[in-house]
C-alpha positions as CSV (number, residue, x, y, z in Angstrom):
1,X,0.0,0.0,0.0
2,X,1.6,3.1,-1.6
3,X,0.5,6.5,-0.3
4,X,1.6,9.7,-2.0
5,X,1.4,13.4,-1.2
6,X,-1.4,14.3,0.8
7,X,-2.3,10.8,1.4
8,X,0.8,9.3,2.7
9,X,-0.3,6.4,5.1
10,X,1.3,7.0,8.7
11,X,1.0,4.8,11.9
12,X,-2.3,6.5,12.8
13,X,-3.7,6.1,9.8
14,X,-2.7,2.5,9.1
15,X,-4.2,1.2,13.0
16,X,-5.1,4.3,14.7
17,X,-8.6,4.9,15.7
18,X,-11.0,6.6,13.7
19,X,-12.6,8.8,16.5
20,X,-10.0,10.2,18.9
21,X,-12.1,10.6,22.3
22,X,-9.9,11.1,25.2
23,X,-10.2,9.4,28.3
24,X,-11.0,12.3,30.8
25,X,-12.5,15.4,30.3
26,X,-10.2,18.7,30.0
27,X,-10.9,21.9,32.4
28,X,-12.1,23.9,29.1
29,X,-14.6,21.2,28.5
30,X,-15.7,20.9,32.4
31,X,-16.3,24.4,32.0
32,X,-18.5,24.2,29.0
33,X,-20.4,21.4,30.9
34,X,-21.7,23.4,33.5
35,X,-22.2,26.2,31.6
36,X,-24.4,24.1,29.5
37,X,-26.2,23.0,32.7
38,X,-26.9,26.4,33.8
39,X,-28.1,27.7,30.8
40,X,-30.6,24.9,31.1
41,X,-31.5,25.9,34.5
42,X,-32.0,29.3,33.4
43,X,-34.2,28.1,30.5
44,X,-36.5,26.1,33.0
45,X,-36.9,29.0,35.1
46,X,-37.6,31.3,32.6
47,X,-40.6,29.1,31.6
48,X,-41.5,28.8,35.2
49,X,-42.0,32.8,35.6
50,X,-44.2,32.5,32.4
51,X,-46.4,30.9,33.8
52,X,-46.8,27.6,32.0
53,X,-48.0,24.2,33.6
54,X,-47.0,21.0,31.9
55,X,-46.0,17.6,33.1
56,X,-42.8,18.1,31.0
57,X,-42.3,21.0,33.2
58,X,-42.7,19.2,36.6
59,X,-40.1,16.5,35.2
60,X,-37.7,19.6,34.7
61,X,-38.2,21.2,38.2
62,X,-37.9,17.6,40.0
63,X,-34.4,17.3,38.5
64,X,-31.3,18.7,40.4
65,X,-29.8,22.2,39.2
66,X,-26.3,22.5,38.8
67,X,-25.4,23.9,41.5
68,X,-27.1,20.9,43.4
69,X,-25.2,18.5,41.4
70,X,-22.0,16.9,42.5
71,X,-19.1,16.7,40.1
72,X,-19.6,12.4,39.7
73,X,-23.2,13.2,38.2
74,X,-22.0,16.6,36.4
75,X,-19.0,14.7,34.2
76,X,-19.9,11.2,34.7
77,X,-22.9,8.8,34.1
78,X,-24.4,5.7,34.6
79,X,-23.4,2.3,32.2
80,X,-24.0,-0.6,32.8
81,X,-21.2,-2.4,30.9
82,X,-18.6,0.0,32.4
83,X,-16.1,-1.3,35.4
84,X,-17.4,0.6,38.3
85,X,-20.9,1.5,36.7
86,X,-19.8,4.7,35.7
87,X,-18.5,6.4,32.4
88,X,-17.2,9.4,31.4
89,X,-20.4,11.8,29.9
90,X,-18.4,13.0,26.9
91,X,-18.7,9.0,25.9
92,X,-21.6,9.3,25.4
93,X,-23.7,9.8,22.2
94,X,-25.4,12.9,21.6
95,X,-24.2,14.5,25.4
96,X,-24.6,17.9,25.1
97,X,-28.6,17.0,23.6
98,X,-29.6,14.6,26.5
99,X,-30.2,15.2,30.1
100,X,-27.8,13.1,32.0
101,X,-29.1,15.0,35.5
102,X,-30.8,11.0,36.7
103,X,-29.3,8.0,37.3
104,X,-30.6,4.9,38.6
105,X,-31.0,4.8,42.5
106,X,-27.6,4.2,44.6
107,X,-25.6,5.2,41.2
């Protein structure tokens, strides 16, 4: 297998993996995290004040706010398969569109 220019093969690209994820979250992306989280708490309140009653709205309210949260539940969450029951949140698929504020009882 000849590569040329551009395209030359390397180590990386020969056996590397396709998606580099790495294993722990950075402080930038802990930062971004909660900021995500409180800008979801702001959103919920916001409604709130408006004055609109949903059950959607009572699931929102019954979850913790950031604040509230402690760092295991804010960067980690619950997986079965993982050693220890717990995985890293950026692991996960879609993270930033899901709420990952519940996790099974004792977990």
């Amino acid at each position: 297998m000849l590569g040329f220019g551009a395209f030359k093969t390397s180590s990386p690209a020969l056996g590397g993996l396709l998606w580099k994820v790495p294993w722990r979250l950075s402080a930038p992306r802990k930062a971004r995290v909660r900021s995500r989280l409180r800008a979801v708490d702001d959103v919920i309140s916001a409604v709130q004040r408006s004055g609109v009653e949903c059950a959607a709205l009572d699931r929102a309210l019954a979850l913790p706010k950031e604040h509230e949260m402690l760092p295991r539940d804010k960067y980690t969450t619950f997986s079965k398969s993982a050693k220890g029951y717990r995985k890293g949140v950026h692991k996960v698929p879609k993270w930033t569109r899901i709420t990952l504020r519940e996790n099974p009882r004792g977990f």
